[in-house]
C-alpha positions as CSV (number, residue, x, y, z in Angstrom):
1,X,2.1,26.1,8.5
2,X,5.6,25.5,7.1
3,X,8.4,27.5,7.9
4,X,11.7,27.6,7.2
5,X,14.4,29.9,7.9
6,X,17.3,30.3,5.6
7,X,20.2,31.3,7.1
8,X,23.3,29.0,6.4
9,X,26.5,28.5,8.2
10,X,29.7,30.3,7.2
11,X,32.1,27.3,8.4
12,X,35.6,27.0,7.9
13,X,35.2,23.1,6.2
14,X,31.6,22.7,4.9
15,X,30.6,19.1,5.0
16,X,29.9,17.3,1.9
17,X,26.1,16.8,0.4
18,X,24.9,14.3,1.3
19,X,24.4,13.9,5.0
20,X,22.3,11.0,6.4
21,X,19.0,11.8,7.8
22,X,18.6,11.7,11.8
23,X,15.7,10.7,13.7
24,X,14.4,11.0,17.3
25,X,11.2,9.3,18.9
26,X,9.5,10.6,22.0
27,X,7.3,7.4,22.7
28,X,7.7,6.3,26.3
29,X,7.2,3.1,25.3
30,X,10.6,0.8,23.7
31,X,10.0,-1.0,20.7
32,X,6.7,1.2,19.9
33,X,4.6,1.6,16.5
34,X,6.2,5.4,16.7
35,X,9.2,4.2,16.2
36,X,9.0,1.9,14.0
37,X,7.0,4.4,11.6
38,X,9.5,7.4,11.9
39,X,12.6,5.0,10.8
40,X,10.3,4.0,7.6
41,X,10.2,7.7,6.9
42,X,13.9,8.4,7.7
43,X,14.9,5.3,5.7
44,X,12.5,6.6,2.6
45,X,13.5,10.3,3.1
46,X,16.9,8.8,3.0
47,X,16.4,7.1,-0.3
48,X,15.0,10.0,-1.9
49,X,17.6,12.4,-1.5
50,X,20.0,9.9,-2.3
51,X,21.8,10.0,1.2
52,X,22.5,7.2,3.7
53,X,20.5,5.8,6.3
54,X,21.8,4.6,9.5
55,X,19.9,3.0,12.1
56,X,22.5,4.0,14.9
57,X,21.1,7.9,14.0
58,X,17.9,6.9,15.5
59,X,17.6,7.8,18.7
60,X,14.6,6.5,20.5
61,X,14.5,9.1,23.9
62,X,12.8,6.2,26.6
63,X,16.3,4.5,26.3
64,X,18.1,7.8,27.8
65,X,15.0,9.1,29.5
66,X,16.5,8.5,33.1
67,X,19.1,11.2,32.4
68,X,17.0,13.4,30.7
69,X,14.6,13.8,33.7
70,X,17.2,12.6,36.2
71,X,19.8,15.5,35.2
72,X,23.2,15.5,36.9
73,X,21.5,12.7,39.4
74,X,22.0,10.7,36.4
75,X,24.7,7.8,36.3
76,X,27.6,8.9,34.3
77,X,26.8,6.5,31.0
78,X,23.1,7.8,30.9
79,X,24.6,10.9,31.0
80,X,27.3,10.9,28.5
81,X,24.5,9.1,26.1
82,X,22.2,12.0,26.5
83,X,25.1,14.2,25.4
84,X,25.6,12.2,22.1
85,X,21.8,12.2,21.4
86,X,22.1,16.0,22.0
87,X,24.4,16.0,19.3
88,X,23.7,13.9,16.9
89,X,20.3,15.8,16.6
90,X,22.4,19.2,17.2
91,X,24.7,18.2,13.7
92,X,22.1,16.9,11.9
93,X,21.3,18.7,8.4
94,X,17.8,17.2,8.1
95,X,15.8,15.4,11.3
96,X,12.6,13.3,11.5
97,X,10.9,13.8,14.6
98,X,8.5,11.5,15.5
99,X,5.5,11.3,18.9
100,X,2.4,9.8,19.1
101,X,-0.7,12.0,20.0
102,X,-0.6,11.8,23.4
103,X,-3.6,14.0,25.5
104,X,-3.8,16.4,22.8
105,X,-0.6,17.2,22.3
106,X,3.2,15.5,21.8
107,X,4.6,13.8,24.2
108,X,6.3,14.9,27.6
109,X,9.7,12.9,26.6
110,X,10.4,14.8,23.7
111,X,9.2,17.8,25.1
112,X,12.1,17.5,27.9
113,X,14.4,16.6,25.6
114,X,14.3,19.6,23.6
115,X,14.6,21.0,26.2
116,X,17.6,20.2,27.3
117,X,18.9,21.0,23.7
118,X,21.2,24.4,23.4
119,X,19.0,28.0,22.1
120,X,18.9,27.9,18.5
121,X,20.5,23.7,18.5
122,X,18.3,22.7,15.6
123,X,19.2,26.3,13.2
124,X,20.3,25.0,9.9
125,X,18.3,21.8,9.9
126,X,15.1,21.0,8.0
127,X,12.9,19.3,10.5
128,X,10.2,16.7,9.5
129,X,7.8,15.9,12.2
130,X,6.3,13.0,12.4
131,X,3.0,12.1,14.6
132,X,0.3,8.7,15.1
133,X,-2.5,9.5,16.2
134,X,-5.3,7.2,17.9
135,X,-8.4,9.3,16.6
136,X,-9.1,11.4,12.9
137,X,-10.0,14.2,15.6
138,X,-6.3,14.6,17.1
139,X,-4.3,14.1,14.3
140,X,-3.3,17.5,13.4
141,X,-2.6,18.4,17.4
142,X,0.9,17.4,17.9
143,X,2.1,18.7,14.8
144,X,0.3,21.9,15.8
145,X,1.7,22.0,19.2
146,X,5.1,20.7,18.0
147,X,6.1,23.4,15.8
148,X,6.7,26.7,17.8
149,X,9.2,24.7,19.5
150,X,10.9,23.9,16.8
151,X,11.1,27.3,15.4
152,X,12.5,28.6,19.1
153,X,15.2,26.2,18.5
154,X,15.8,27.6,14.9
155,X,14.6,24.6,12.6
156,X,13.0,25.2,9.7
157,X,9.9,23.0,8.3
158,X,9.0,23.6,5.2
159,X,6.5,20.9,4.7
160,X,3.8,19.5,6.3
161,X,4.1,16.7,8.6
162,X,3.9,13.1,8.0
163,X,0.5,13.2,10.2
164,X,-0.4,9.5,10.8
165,X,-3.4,7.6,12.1
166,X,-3.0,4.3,13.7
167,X,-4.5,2.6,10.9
168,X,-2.3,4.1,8.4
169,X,0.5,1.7,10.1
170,X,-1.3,-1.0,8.2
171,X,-0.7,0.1,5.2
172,X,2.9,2.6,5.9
173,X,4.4,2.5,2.5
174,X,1.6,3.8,0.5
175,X,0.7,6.3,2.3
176,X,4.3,7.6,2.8
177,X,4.9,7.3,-1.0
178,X,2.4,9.7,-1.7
179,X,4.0,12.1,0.9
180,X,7.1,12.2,-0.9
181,X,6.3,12.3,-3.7
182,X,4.8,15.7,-3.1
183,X,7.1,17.2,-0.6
184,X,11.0,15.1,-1.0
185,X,12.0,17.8,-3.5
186,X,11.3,20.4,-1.5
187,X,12.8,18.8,1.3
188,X,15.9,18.3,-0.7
189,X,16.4,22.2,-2.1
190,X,15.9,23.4,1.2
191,X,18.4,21.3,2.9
192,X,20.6,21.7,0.5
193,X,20.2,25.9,0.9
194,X,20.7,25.7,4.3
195,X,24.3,23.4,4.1
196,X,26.8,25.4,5.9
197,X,28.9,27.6,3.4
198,X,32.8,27.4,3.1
199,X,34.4,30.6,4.6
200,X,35.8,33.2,1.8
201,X,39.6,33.3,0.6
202,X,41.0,35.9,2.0
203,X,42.1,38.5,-1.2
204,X,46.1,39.1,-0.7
């Protein structure tokens, strides 16, 4: 069920509207269809509320997954990677979140990784999750399971997920054009809502 949580940011320097949309994958696998699916809807997203899509904001978690398991074990660049994915997804003012069904649930990547993220990292930013699924009977699991998290970390989705099956990959851009066009304004408004507030003049 979406859920969002409006409580903006009073900041010293707001930033600007807009803001580029983030994404992070928690396939184990490099290269995967995961991927390759959530960048479609960041890119999309992107396009739709007229903000600019980077492909260095994706970050795909098997390519800093030694440090995320390994810890302070880790070498000192997987490390210091981990600490920018951390906050690129930390800053970001909307984030697609993508995993494949994977025994029911999301994966055990992303799970670690938001772990590692701060209490309350993700308050402020409209979350879009994003799962493939192998079979019409697990496709609403990972969403499902992936949510509460998300709300412990202080997100706010307030639409459903983009909730894939395998053979929607075939055929990605219709099926995410009808998504949008349902749920991209809503997206929008409550993004924009949730954009960090400039601090008030002091009265003299």
């Amino acid at each position: 069920m979406p859920s969002t949580a409006f409580e903006p940011k009073i900041v010293p320097d707001p930033p600007v509207w807009p803001q580029s949309v983030v994404t992070v994958v928690g396939n184990p696998k490099a290269g995967s269809r995961t991927a390759a699916a959530a960048a479609s809807v960041a890119e999309l997203l992107a396009s739709e509320l007229g903000t600019p899509y980077r492909i260095d904001e994706l970050v795909d978690l098997v390519t800093i997954a030694p440090a995320i398991f390994q810890g302070e074990t880790a070498t000192e660049a997987d490390r210091t990677a981990l600490d920018s994915a951390i906050e690129l997804a930390a800053s970001a003012s909307v984030l697609v979140i993508a995993t494949p069904v994977y025994k029911g649930s999301y994966t055990g990547l992303l799970k670690s990784f938001l772990d590692v993220l701060p209490p309350q990292a993700l308050a402020g930013a409209v979350v879009v999750p994003v799962t493939v699924s192998a079979a019409p009977s697990h496709k609403l699991l990972a969403d499902q399971h992936l949510r509460p998290v998300l709300a412990e970390l202080g997100a706010s989705v307030p639409v459903p997920g983009v909730i894939l099956e395998e053979r929607d990959l075939e055929d990605l851009q219709v099926v995410l054009a009808s998504w949008l066009r349902t749920n991209a304004g809503i997206i929008q408004a409550t993004t924009i809502a949730l954009q960090p507030v400039a601090e008030p003049t002091p009265l003299r």
